[in-house]
C-alpha positions in Angstrom: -4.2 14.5 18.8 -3.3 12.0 15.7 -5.0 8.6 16.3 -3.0 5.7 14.9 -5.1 3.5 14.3 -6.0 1.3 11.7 -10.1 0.1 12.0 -12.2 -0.6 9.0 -13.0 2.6 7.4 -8.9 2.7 6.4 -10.1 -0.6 4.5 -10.5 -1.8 0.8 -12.8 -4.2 1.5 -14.5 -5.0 -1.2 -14.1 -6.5 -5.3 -15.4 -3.2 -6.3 -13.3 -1.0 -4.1 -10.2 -2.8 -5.4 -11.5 -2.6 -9.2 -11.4 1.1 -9.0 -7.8 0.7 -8.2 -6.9 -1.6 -11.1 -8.9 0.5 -13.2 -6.7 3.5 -13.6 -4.1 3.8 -10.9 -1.0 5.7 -10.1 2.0 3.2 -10.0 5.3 3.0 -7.8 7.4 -0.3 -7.8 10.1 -2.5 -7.3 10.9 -5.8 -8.8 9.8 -7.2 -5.8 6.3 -5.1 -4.5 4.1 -2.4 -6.7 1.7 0.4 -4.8 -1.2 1.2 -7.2 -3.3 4.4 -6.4 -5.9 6.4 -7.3 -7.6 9.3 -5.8 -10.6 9.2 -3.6 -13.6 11.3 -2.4 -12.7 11.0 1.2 -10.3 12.9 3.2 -8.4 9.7 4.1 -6.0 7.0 2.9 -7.0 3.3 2.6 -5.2 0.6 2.6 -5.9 -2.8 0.2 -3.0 -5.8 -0.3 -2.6 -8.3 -2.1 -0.4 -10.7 -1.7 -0.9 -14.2 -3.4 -0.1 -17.8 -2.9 1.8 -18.3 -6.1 4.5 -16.1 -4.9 4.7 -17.2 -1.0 3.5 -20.6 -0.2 3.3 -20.4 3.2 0.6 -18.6 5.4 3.2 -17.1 7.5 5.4 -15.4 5.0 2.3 -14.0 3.6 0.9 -12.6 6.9 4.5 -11.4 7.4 4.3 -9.0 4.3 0.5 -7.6 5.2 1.8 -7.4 8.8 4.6 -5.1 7.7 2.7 -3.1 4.9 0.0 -2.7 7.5 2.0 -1.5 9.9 4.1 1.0 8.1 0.6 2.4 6.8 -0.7 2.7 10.0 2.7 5.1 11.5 2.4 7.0 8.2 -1.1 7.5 7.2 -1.3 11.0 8.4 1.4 12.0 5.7 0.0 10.2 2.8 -2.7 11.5 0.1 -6.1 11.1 0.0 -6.3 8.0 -1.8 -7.0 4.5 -2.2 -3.9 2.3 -2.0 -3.5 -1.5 -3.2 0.0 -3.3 -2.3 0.9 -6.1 -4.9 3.5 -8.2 -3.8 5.4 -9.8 -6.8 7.7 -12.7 -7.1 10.9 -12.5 -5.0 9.3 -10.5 -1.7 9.6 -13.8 0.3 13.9 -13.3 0.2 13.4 -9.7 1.5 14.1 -9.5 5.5 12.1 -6.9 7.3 14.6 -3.7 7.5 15.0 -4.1 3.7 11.1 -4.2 2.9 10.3 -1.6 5.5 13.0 0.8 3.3 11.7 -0.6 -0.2 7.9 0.4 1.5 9.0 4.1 2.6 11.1 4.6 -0.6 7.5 3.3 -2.9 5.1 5.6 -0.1 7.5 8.5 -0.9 7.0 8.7 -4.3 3.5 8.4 -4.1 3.5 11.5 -1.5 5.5 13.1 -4.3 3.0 12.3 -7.3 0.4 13.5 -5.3 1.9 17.0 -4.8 2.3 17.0 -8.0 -1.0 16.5 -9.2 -2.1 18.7 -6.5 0.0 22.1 -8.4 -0.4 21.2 -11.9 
């Protein structure tokens, strides 16, 4: 049975789990949102975002970008490599309704998938 669920072990959590992201990482972007990632030691995805004031003011629009990068991790984590994953939302996102940023999200998640298969053969 696949679990979809998203508890705290599917978590970057801390400065140093998101500084061996930055550090090296694997990137897919839009003007608008990048994915970094790097590879893990742990048969599992996780999930870090960052999403910061200077490009949404508001609380809500920000919890309304983690809710929907959240969320499409969640329904798709079972498909996605091994690795660690930081979402950077970049200047612009706020103008982007949902349908639009849940495409630009599968389109960026896909060519992760891809680079990963890659690596994986080479």
């Amino acid at each position: 049975m696949v679990k979809l669920d998203f508890n705290r072990g599917l978590r970057l959590l801390t400065p140093v789990q998101f500084k061996y992201v930055f550090q090296a990482p694997q990137r897919a972007s839009t003007p608008e949102i990048t994915i970094l990632a790097r590879s893990n030691n742990l048969d599992i995805p996780r999930l870090g975002l960052a999403v910061p004031k200077k490009h949404l003011k508001r609380a809500h629009d920000r919890n309304r970008i983690k809710r929907l990068c959240r969320e499409y991790f969640r329904l798709h984590q079972h498909q996605l490599p091994a690795c660690d994953f930081v979402v950077v939302a970049k200047a612009g996102i706020g103008k982007i309704d949902n349908p639009t940023l849940t495409k630009m999200l599968d389109k960026l998640w896909q060519r992760h998938i891809r680079l990963a298969r890659k690596s994986q053969s080479a």
